[in-house]
C-alpha positions in Angstrom: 120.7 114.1 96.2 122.0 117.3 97.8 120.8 116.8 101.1 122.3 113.3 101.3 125.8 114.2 100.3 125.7 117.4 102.8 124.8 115.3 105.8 126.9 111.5 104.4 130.2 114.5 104.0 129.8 115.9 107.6 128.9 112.2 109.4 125.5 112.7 109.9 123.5 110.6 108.1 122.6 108.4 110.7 121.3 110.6 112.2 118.4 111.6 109.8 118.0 106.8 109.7 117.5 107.6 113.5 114.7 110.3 112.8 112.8 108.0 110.2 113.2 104.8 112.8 111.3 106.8 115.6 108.5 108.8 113.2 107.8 105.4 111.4 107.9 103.0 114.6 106.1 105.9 117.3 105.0 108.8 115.3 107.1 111.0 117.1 110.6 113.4 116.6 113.7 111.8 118.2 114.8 114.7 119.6 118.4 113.9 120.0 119.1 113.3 116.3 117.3 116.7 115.4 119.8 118.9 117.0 121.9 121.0 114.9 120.2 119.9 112.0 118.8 123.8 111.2 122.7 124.5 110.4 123.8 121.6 109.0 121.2 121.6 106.4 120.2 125.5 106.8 117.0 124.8 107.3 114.3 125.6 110.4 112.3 122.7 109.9 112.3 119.2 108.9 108.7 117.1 107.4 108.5 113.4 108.7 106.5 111.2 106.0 105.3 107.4 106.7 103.8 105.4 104.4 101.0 104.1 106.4 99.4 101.9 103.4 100.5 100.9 100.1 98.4 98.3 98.3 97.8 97.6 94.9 94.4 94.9 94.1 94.2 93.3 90.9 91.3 91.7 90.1 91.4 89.1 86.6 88.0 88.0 87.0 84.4 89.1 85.4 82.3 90.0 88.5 85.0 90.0 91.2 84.8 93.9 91.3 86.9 96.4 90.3 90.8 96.9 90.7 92.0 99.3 93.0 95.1 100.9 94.5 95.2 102.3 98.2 98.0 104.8 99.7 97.9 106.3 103.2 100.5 108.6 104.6 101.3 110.2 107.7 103.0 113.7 107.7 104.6 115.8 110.5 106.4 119.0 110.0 108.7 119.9 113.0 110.5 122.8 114.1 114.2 122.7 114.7 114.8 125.1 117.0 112.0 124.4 119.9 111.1 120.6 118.4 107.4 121.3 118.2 104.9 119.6 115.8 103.9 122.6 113.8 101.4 120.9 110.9 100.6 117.1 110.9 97.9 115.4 108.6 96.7 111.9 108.0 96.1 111.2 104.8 94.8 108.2 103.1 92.9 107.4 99.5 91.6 104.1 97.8 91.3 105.0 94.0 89.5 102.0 92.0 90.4 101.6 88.5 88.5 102.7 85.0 85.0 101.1 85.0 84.5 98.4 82.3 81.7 96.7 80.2 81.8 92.8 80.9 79.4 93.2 77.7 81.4 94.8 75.1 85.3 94.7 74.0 86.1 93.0 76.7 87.6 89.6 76.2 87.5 86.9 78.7 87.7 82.8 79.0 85.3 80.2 80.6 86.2 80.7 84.0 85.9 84.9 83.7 89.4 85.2 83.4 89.8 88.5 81.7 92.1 88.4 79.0 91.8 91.8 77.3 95.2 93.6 78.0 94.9 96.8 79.8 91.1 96.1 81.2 91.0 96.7 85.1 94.1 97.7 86.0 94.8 99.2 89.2 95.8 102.7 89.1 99.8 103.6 89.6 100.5 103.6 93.0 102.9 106.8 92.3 99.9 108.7 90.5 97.6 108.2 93.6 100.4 109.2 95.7 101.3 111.9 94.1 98.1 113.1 94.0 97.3 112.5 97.8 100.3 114.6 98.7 99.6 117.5 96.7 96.3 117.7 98.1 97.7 117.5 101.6 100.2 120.3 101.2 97.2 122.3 99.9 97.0 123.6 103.2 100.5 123.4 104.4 101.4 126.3 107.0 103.5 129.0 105.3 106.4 131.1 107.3 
């Protein structure tokens, strides 16, 4: 990555590991480690992303419900030059998995075990968050 190799050959690395630390433990910019990031990097902002839930539900059983995954991020975009929080949004979706018919083609044991390959499972957790994140920079402020 281009941004890694930029920042690992001029000994700054840590720095960006020091911004992730404080945005996922408080939410906030460490406003030490941001300085002189808009010419290192060329940039004039920088986005924070935490993963705020990542959960993936399978269910095997007839009648137990219906899989599900669940991602929930929380986004900050930052300016470099004055360090103020210029877009933020909280984002979270559960997405349950394809509805099924107990009643049909769908295999299962004595106990309800399901045993019909591909019936109720969750959806990918990288679909659901790709999809949240496109939606949330729907509305993402432009220059």
């Amino acid at each position: 990555d281009d941004v890694e190799r930029i920042l690992t050959d001029r000994g700054a690395l840590d720095r960006v590991d020091r911004i992730n630390d404080r945005f996922a433990h408080s939410g906030a910019l460490d406003s030490t480690a941001i300085v002189g990031m808009d010419s290192l990097l060329v940039v004039d902002a920088i986005l924070c992303i935490k993963i705020t839930e990542w959960e993936v539900k399978k269910i095997t059983n007839i009648g137990r419900g219906q899989s599900s995954t669940t991602v929930g991020f929380s986004m900050a975009l930052y300016s470099i030059a004055d360090r103020k929080k210029i877009w933020s949004k909280e984002t979270r979706e559960q997405r349950l998995a394809d509805e099924y018919d107990a009643a049909g083609n769908v295999g299962y044991d004595n106990t309800g075990h399901i045993e019909t390959r591909g019936v109720n499972e969750p959806p990918r957790p990288t679909t659901v968050a790709g999809d949240l994140l496109r939606g949330a920079f729907k509305k993402f402020p432009v220059k």
